[in-house]
Backbone as XML, in Angstrom:
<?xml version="1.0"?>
<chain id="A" units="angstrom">
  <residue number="1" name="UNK">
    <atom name="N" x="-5.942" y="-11.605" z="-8.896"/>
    <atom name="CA" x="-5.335" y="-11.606" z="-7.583"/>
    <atom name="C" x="-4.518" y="-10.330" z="-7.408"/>
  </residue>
  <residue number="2" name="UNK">
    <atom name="N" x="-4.537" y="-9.919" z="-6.091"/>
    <atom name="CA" x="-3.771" y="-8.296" z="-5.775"/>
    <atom name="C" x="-2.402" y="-9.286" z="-5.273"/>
  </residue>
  <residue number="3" name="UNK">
    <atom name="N" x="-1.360" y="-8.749" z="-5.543"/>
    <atom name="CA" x="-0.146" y="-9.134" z="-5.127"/>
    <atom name="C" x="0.466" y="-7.936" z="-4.629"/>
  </residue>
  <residue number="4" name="UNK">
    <atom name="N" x="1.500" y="-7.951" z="-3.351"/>
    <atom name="CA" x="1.755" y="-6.829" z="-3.325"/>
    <atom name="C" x="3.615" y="-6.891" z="-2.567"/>
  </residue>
  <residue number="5" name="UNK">
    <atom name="N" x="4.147" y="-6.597" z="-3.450"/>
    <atom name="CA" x="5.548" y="-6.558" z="-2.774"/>
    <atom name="C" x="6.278" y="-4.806" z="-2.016"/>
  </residue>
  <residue number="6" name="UNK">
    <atom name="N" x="7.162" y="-5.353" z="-1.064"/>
    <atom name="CA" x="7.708" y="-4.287" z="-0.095"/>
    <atom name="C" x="9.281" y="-4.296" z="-0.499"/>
  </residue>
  <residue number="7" name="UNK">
    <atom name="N" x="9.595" y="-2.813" z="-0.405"/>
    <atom name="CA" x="11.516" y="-2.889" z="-0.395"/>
    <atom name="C" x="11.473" y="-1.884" z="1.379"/>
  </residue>
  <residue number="8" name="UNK">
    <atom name="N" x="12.490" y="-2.662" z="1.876"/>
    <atom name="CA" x="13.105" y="-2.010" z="2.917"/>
    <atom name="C" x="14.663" y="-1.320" z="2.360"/>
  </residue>
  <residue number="9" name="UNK">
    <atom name="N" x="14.913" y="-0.497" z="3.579"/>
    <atom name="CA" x="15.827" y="0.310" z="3.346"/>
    <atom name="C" x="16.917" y="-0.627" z="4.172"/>
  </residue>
  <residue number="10" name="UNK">
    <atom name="N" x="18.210" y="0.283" z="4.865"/>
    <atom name="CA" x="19.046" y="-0.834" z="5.373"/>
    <atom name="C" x="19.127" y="-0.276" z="7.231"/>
  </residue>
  <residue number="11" name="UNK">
    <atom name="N" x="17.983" y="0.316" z="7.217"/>
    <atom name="CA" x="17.514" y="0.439" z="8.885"/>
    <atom name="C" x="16.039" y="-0.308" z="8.756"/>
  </residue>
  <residue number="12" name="UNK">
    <atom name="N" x="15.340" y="-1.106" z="7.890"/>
    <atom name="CA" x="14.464" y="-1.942" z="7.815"/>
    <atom name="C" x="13.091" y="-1.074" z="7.731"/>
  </residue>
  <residue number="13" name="UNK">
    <atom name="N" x="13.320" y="-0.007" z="6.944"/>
    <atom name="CA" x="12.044" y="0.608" z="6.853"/>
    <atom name="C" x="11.519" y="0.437" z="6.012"/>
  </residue>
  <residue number="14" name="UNK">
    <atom name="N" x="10.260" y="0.298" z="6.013"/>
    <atom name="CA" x="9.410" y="0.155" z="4.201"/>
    <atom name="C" x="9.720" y="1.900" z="3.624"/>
  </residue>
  <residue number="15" name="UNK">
    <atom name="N" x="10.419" y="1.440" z="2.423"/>
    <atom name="CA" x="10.742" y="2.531" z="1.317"/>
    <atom name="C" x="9.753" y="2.243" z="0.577"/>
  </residue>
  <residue number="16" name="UNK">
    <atom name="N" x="9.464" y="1.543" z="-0.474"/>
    <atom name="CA" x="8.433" y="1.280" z="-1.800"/>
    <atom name="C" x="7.042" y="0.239" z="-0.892"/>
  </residue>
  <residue number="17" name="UNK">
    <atom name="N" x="6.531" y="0.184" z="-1.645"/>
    <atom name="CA" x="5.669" y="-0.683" z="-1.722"/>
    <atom name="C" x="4.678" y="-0.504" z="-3.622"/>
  </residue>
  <residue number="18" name="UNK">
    <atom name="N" x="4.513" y="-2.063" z="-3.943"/>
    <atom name="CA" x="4.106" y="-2.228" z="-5.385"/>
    <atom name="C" x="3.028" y="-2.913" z="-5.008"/>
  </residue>
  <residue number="19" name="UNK">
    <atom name="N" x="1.192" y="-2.460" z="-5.684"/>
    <atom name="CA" x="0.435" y="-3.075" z="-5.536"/>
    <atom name="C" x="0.207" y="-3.610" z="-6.855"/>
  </residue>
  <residue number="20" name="UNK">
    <atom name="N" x="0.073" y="-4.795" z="-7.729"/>
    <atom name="CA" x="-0.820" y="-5.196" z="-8.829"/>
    <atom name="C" x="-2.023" y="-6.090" z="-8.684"/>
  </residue>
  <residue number="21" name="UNK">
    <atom name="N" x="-2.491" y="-5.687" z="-10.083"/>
    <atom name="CA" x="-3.718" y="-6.851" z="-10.284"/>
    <atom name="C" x="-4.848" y="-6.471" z="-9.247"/>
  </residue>
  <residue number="22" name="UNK">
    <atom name="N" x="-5.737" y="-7.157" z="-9.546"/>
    <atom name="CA" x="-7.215" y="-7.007" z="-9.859"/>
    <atom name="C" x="-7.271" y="-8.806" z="-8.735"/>
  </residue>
  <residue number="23" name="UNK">
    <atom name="N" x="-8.337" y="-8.212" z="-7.671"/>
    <atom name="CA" x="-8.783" y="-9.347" z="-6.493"/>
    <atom name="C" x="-9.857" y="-10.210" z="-7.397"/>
  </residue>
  <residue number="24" name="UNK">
    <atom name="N" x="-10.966" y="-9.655" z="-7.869"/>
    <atom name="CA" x="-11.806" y="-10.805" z="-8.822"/>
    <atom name="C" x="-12.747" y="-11.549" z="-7.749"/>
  </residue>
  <residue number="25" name="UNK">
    <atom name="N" x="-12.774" y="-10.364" z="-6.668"/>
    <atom name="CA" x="-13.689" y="-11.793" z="-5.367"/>
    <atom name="C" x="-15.042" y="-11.589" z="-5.739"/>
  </residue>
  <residue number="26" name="UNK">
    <atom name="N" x="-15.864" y="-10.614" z="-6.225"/>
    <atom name="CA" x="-17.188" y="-10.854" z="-6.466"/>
    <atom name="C" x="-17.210" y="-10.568" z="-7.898"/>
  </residue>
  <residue number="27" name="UNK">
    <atom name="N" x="-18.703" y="-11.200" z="-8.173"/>
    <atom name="CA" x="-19.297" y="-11.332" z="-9.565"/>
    <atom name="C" x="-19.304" y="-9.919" z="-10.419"/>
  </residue>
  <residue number="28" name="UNK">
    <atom name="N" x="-19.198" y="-8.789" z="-9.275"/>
    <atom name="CA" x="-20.055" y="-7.632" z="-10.353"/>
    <atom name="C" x="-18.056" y="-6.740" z="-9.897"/>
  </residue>
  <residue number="29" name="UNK">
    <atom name="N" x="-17.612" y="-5.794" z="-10.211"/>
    <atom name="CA" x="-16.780" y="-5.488" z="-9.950"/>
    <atom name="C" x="-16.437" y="-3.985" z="-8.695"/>
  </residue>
  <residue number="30" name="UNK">
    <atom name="N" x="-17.896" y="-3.455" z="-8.335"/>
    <atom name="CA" x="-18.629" y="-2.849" z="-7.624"/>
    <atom name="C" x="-18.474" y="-3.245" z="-6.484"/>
  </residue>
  <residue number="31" name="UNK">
    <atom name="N" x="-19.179" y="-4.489" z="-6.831"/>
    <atom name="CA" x="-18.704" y="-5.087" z="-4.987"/>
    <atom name="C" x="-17.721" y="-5.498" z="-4.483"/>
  </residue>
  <residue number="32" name="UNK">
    <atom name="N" x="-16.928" y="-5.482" z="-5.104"/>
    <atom name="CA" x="-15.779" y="-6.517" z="-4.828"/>
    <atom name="C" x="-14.710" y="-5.961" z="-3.630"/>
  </residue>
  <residue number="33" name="UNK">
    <atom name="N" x="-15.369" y="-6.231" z="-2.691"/>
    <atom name="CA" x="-15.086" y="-5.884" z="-0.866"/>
    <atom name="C" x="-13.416" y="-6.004" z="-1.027"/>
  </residue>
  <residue number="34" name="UNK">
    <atom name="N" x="-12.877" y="-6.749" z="-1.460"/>
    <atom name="CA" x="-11.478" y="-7.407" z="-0.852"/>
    <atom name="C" x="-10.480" y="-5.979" z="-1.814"/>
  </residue>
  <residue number="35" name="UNK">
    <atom name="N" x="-11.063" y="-5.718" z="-3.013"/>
    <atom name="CA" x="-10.292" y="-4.798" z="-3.684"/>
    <atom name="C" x="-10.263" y="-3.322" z="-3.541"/>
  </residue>
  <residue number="36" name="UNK">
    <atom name="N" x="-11.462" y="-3.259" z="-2.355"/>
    <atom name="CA" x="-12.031" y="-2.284" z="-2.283"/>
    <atom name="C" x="-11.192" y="-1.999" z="-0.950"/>
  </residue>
  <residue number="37" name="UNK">
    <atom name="N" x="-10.830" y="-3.085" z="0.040"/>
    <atom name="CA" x="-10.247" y="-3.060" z="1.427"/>
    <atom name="C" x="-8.702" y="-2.772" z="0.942"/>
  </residue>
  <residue number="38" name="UNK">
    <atom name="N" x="-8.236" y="-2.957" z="-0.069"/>
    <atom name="CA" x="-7.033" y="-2.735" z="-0.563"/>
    <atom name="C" x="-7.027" y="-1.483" z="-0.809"/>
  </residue>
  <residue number="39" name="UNK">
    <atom name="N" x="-7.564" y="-0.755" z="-1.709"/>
    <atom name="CA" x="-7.534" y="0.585" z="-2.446"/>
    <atom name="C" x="-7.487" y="1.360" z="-1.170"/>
  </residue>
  <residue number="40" name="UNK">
    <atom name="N" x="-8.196" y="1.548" z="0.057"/>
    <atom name="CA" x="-9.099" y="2.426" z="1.155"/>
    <atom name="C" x="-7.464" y="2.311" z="1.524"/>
  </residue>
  <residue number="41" name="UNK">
    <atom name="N" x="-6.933" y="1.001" z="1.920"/>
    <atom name="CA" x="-5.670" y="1.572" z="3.155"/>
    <atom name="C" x="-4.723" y="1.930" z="2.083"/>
  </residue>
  <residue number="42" name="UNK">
    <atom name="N" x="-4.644" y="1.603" z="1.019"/>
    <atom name="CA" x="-2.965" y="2.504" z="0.013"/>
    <atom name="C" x="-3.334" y="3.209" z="-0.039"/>
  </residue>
  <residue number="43" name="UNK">
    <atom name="N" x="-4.172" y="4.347" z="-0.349"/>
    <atom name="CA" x="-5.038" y="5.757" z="-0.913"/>
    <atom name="C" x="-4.912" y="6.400" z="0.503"/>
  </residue>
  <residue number="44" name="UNK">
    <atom name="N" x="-5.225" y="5.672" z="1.721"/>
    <atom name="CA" x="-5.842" y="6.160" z="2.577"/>
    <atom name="C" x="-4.057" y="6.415" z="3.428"/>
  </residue>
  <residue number="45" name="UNK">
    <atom name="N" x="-3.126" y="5.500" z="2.837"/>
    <atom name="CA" x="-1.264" y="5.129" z="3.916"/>
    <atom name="C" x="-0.634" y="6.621" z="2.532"/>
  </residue>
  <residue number="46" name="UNK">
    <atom name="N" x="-1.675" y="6.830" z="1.492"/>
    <atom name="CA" x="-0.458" y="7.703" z="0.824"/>
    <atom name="C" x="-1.372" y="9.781" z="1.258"/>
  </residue>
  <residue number="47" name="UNK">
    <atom name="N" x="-2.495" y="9.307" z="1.414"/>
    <atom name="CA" x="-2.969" y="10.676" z="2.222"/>
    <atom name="C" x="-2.348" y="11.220" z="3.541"/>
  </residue>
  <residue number="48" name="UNK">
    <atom name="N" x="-2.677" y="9.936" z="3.917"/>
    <atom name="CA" x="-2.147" y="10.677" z="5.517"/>
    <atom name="C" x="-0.827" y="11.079" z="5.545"/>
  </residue>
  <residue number="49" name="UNK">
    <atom name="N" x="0.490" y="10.033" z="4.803"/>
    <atom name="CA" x="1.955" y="10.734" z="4.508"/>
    <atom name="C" x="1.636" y="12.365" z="4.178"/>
  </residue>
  <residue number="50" name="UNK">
    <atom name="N" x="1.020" y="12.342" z="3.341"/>
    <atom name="CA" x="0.759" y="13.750" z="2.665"/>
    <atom name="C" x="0.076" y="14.462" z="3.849"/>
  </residue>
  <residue number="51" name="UNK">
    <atom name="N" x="-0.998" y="14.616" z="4.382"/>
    <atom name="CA" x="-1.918" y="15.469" z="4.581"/>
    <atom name="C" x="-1.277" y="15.312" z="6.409"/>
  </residue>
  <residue number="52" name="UNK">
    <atom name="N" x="-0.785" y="14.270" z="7.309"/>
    <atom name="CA" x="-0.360" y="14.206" z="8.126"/>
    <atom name="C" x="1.081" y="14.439" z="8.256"/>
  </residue>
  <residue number="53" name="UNK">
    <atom name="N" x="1.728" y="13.834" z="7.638"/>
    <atom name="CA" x="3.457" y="13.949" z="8.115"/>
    <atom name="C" x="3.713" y="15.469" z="7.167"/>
  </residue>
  <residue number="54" name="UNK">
    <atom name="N" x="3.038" y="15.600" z="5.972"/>
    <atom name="CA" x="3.585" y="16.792" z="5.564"/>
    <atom name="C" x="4.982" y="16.405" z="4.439"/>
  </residue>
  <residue number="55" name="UNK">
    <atom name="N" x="4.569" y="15.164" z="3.849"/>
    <atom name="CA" x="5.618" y="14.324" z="3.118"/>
    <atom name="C" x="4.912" y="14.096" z="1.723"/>
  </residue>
  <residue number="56" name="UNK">
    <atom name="N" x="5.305" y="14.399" z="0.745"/>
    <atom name="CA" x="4.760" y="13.792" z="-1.144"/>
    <atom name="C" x="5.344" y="12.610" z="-1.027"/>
  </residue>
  <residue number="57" name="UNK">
    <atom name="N" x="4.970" y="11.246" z="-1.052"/>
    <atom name="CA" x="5.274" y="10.359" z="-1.953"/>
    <atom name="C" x="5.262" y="10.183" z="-3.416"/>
  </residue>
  <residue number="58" name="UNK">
    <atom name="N" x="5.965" y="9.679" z="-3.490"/>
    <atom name="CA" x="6.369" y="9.524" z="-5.294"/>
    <atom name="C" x="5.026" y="8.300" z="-5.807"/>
  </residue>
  <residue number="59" name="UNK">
    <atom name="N" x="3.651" y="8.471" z="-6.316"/>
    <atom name="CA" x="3.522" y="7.656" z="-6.633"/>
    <atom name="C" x="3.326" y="7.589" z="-8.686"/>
  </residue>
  <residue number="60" name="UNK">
    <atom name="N" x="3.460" y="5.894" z="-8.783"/>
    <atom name="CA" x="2.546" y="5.850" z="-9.921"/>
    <atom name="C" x="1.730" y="4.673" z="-9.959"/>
  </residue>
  <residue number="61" name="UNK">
    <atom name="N" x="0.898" y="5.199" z="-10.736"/>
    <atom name="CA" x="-0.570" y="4.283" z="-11.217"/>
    <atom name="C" x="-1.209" y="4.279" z="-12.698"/>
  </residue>
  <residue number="62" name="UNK">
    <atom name="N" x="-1.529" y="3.093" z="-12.642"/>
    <atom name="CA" x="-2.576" y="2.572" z="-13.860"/>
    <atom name="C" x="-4.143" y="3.423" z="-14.093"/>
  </residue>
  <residue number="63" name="UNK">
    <atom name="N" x="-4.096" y="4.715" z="-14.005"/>
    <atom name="CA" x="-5.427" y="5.456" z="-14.005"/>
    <atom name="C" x="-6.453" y="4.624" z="-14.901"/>
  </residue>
  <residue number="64" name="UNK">
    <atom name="N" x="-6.127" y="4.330" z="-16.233"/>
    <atom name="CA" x="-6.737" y="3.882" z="-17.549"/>
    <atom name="C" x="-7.366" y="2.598" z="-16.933"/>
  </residue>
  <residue number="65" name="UNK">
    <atom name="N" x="-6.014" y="1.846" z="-16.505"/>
    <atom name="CA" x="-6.814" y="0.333" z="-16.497"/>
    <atom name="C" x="-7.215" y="-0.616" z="-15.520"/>
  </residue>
  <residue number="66" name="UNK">
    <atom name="N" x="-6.398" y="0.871" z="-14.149"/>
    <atom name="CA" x="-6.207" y="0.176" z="-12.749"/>
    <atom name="C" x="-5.541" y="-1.170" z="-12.280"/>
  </residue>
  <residue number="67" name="UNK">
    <atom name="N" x="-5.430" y="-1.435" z="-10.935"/>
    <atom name="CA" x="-4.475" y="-2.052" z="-10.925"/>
    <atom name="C" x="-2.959" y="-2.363" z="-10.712"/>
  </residue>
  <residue number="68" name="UNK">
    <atom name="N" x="-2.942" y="-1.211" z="-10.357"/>
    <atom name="CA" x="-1.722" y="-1.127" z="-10.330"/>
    <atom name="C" x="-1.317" y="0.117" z="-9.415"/>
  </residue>
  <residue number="69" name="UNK">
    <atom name="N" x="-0.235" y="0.424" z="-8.718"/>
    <atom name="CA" x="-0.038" y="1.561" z="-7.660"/>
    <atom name="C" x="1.319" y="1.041" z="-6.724"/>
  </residue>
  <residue number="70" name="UNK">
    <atom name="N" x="1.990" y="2.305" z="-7.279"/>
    <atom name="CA" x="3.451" y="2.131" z="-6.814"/>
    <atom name="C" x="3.614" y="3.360" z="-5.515"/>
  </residue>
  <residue number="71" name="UNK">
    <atom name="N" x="3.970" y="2.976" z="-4.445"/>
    <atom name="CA" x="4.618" y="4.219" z="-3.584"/>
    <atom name="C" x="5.815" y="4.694" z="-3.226"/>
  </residue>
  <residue number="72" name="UNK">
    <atom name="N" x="6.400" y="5.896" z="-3.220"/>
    <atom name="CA" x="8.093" y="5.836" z="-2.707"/>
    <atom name="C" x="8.028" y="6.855" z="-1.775"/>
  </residue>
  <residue number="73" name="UNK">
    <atom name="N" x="8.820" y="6.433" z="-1.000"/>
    <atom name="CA" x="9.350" y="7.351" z="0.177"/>
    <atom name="C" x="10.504" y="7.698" z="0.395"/>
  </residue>
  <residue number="74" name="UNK">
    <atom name="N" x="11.408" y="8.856" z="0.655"/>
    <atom name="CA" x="12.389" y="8.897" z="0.832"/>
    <atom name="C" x="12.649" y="9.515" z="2.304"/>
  </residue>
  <residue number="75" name="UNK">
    <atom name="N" x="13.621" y="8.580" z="2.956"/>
    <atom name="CA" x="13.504" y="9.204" z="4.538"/>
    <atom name="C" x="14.916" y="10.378" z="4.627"/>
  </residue>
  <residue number="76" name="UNK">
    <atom name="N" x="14.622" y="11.685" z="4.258"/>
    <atom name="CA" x="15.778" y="12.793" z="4.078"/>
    <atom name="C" x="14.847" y="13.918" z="4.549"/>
  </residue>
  <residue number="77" name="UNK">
    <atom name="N" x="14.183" y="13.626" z="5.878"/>
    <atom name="CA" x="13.432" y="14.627" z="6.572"/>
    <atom name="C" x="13.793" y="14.471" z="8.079"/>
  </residue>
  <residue number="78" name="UNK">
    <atom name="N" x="13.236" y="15.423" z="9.190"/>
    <atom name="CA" x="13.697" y="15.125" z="10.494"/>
    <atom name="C" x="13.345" y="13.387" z="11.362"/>
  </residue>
  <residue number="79" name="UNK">
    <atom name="N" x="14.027" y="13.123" z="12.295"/>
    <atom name="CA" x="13.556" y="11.930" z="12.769"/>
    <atom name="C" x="12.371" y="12.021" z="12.774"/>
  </residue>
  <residue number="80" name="UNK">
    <atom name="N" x="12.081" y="12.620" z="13.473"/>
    <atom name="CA" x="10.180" y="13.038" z="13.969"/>
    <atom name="C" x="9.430" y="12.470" z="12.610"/>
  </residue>
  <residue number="81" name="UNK">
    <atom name="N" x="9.733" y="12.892" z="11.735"/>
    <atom name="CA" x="8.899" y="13.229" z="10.524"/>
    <atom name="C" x="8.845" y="11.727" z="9.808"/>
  </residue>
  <residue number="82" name="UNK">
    <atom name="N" x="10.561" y="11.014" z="9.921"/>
    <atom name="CA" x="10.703" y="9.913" z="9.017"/>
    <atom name="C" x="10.386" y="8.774" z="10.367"/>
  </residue>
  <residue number="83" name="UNK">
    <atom name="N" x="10.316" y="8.696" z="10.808"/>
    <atom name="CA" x="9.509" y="8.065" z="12.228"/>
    <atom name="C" x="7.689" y="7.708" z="11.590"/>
  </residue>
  <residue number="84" name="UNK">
    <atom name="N" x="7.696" y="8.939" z="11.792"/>
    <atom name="CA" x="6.287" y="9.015" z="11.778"/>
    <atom name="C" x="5.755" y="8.159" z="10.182"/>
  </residue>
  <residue number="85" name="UNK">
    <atom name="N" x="6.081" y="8.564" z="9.127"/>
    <atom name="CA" x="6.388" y="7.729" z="7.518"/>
    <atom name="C" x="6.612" y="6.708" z="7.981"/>
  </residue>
  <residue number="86" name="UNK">
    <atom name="N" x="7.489" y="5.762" z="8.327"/>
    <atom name="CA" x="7.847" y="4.755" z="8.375"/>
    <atom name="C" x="6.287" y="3.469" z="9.603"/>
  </residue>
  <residue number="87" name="UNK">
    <atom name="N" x="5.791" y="4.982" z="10.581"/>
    <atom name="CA" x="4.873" y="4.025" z="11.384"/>
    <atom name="C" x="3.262" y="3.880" z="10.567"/>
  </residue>
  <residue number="88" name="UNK">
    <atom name="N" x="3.510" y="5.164" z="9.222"/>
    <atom name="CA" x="2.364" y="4.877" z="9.013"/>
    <atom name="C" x="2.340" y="3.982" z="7.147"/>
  </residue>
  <residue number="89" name="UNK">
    <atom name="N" x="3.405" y="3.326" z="6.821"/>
    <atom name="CA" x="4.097" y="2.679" z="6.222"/>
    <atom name="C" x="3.784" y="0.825" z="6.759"/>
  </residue>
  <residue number="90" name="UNK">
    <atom name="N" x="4.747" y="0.962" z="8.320"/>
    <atom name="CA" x="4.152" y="-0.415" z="8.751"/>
    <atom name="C" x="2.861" y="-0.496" z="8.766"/>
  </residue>
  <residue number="91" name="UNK">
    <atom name="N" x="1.842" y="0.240" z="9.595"/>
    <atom name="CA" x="0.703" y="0.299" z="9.529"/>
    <atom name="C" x="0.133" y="-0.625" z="8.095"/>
  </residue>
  <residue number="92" name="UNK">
    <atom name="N" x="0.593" y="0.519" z="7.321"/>
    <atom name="CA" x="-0.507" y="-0.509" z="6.181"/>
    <atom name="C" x="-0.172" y="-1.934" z="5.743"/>
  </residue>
  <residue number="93" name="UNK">
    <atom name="N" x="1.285" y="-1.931" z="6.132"/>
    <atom name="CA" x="1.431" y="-3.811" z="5.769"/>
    <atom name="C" x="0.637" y="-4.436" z="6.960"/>
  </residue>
  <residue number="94" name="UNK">
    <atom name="N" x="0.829" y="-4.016" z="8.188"/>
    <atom name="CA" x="-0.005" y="-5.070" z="9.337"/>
    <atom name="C" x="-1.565" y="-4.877" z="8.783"/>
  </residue>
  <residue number="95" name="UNK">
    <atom name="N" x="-2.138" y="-4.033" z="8.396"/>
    <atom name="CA" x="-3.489" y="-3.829" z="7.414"/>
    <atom name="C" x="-3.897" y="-5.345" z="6.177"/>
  </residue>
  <residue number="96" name="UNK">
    <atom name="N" x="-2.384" y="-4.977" z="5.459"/>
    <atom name="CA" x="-2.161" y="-5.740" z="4.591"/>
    <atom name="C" x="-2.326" y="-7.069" z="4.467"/>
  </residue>
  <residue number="97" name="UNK">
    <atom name="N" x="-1.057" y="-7.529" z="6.176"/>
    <atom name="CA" x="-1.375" y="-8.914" z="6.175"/>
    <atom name="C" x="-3.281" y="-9.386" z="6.772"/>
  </residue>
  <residue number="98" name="UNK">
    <atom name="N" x="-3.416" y="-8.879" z="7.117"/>
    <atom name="CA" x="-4.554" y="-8.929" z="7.727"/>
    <atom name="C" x="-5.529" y="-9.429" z="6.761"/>
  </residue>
  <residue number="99" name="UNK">
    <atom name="N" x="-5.672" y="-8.522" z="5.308"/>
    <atom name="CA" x="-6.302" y="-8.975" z="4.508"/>
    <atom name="C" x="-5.930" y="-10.038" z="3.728"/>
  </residue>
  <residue number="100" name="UNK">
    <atom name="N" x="-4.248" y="-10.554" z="3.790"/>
    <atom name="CA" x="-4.362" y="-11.709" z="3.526"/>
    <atom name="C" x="-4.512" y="-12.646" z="4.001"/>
  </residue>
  <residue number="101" name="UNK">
    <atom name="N" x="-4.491" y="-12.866" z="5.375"/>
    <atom name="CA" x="-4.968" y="-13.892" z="6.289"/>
    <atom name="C" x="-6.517" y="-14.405" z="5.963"/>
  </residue>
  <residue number="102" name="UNK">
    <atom name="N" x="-7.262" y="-13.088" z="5.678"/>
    <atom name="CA" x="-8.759" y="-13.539" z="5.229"/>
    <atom name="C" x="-9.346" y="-13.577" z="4.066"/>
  </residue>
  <residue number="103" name="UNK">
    <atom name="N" x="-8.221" y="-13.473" z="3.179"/>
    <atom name="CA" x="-8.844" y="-13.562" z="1.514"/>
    <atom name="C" x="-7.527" y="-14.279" z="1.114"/>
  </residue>
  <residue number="104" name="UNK">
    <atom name="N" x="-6.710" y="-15.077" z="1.229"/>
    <atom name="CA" x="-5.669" y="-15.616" z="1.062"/>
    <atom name="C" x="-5.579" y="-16.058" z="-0.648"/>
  </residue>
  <residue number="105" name="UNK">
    <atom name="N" x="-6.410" y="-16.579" z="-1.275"/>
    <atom name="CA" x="-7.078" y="-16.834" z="-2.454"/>
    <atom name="C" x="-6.741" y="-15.255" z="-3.716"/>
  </residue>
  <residue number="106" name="UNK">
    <atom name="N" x="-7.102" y="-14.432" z="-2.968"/>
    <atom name="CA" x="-7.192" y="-13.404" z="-3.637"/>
    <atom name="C" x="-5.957" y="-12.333" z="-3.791"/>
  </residue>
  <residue number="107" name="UNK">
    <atom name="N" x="-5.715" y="-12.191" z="-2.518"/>
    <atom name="CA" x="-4.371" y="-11.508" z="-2.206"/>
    <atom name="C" x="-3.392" y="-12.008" z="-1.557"/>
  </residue>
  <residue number="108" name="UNK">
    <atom name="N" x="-2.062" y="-11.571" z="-1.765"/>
    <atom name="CA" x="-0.605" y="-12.560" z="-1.907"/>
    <atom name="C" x="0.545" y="-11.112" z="-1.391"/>
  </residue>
  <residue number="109" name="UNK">
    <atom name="N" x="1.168" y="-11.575" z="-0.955"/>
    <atom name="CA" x="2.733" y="-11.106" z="-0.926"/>
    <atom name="C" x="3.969" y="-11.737" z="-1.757"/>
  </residue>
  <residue number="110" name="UNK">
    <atom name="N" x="4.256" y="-11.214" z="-2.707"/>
    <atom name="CA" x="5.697" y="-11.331" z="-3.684"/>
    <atom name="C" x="7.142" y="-11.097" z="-2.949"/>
  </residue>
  <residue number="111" name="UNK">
    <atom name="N" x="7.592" y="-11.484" z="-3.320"/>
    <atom name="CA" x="9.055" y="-11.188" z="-3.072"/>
    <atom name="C" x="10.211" y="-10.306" z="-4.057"/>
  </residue>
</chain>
């Protein structure tokens, strides 16, 4: 199961987000759609910071065994900029819940 917990800041912005574990929804590990819909929007919420806002997130990851993928943000850039981080931040949780609404079994939100 992918579990995935959020820290807000104290203007309610997603700062971190922690992905673990392994979805397990199909037989072969290739196919496995639900882990695959996970990887596309974190890979895809820590590019665009980068390649759009013009922001490094801090990440780390499980290269070896996968599974695992941590993000940090720090908002000490112009409004414009930490605006923009923060919308493409929510973005991937409304992504997020989305996929748990339809794989509920597989993927979870922690606290």
């Amino acid at each position: 199961m992918i579990k995935a917990s959020f820290k807000r800041d104290s203007q309610n912005r997603i700062t971190d987000f922690i992905l673990t574990g392994h979805a397990d929804y199909g037989e072969d590990d290739e196919l496995d759609i639900v882990c695959s819909a996970v990887s596309v929007i974190s890979i895809g919420t820590n590019n665009s910071i980068e390649k759009l806002v013009g922001v490094e997130p801090k990440v780390k990851l499980d290269e070896k065994n996968g599974g695992y993928l941590e993000l940090h943000v720090d908002y000490d850039n112009s409004e414009t900029i930490n605006h923009d981080v923060a919308l493409l931040l929510e973005n991937f949780n409304l992504i997020y819940k989305s996929i748990v609404e339809q794989y509920p079994v597989f993927v979870q939100y922690v606290d």
